[in-house]
DRENDO-1510 file (C-alpha; in Angstrom, 1 decimal, always signed):
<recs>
REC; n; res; u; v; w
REC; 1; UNK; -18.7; -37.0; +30.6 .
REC; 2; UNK; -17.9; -36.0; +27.0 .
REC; 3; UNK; -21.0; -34.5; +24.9 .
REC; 4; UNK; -21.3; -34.4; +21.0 .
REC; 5; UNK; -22.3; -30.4; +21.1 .
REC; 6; UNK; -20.0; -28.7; +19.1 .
REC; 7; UNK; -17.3; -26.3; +20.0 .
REC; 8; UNK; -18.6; -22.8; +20.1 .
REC; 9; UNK; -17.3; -20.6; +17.4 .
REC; 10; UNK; -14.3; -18.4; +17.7 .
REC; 11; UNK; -14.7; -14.8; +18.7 .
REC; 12; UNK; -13.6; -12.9; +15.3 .
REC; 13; UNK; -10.5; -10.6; +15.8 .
REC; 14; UNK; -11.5; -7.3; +14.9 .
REC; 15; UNK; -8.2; -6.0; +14.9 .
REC; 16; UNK; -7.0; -8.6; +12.0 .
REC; 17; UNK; -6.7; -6.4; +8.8 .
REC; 18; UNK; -8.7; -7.9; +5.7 .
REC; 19; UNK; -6.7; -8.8; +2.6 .
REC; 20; UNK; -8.3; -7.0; -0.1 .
REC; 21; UNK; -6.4; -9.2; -3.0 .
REC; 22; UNK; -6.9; -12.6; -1.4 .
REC; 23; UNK; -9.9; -12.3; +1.0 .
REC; 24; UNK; -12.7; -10.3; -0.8 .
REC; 25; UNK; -14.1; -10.8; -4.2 .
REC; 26; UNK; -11.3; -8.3; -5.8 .
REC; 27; UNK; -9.2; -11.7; -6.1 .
REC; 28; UNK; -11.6; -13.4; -9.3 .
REC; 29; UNK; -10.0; -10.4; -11.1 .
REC; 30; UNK; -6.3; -12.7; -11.4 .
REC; 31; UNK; -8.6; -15.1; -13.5 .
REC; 32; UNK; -9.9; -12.6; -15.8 .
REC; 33; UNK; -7.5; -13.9; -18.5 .
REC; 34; UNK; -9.2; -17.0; -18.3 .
REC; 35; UNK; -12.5; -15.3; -19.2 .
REC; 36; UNK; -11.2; -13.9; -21.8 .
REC; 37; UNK; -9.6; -17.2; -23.1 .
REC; 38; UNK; -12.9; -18.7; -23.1 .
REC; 39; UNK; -14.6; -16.0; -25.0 .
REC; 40; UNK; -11.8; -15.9; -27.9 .
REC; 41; UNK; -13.5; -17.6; -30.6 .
REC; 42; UNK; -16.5; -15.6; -29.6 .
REC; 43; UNK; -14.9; -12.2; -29.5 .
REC; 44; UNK; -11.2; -12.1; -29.7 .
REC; 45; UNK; -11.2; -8.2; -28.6 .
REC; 46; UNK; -11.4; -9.4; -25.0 .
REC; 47; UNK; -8.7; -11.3; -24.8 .
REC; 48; UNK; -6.1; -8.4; -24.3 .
REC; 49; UNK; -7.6; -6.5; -22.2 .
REC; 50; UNK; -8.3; -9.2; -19.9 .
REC; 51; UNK; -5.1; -10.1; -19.7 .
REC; 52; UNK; -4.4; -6.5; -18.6 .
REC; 53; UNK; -6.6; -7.1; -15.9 .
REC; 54; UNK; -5.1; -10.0; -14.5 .
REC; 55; UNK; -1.9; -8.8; -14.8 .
REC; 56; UNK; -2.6; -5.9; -12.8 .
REC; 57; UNK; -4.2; -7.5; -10.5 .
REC; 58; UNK; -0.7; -9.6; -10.2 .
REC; 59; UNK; +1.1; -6.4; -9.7 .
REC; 60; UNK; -1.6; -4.6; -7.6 .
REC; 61; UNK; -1.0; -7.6; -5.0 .
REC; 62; UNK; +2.9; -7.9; -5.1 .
REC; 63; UNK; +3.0; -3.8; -4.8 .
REC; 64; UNK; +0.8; -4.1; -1.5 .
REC; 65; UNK; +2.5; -6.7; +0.3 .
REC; 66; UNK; +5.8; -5.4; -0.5 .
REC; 67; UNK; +4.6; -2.0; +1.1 .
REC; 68; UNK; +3.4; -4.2; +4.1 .
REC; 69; UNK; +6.6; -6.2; +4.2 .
REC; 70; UNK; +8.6; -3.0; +4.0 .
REC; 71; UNK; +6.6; -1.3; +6.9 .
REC; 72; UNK; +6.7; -4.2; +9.0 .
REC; 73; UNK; +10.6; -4.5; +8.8 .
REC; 74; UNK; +10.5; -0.8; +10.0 .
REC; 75; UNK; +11.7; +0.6; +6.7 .
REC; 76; UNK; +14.5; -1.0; +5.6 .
REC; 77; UNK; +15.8; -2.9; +2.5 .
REC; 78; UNK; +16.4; -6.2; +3.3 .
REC; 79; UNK; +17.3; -9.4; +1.3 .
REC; 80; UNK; +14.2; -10.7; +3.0 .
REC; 81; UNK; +11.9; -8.4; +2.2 .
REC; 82; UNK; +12.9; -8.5; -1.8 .
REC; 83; UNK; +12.8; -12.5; -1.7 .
REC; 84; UNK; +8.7; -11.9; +0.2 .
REC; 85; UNK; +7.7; -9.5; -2.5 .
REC; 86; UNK; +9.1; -11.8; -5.3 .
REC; 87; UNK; +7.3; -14.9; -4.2 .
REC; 88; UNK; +4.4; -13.0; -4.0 .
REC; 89; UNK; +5.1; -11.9; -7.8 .
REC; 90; UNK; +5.9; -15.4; -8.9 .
REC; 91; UNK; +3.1; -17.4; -7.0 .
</recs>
């Protein structure tokens, strides 16, 4: 006999690291540019330096999961782990 209860909830794995740059609030910072933008007619001073911002929140990301990458293929330059690290860059 099928019910209509709903499944329970997974167990959370506590072993699963958390992505600071794309799981926690850190990531609004890669729109801070758009803040600014909106905010140029009102005070053009923050447009620069929220584009500084988001652009180092860009290259914060790309940095760390380029070290990840480059740990988890035990230390080695590959092609592979230069063509992860620029996607992460580009997207």
């Amino acid at each position: 006999m099928k019910t209509n209860e709903p499944n329970p909830p997974e167990p959370e794995d506590e072993d699963k690291e958390v992505d600071l740059f794309r799981e926690t609030n850190v990531r609004y910072l890669g729109y801070a540019n758009e803040v600014g933008e909106s905010f140029r007619f009102v005070t053009p001073t923050l447009v620069g330096p929220s584009y500084v911002v988001a652009f180092g929140y860009v290259f914060a990301d790309t940095i760390d999961k380029g070290i990840k990458s480059y740990k988890a293929n035990g230390g080695q330059l590959t092609r592979n782990l230069t063509i992860e690290t620029l996607d992460c860059l580009i997207w």
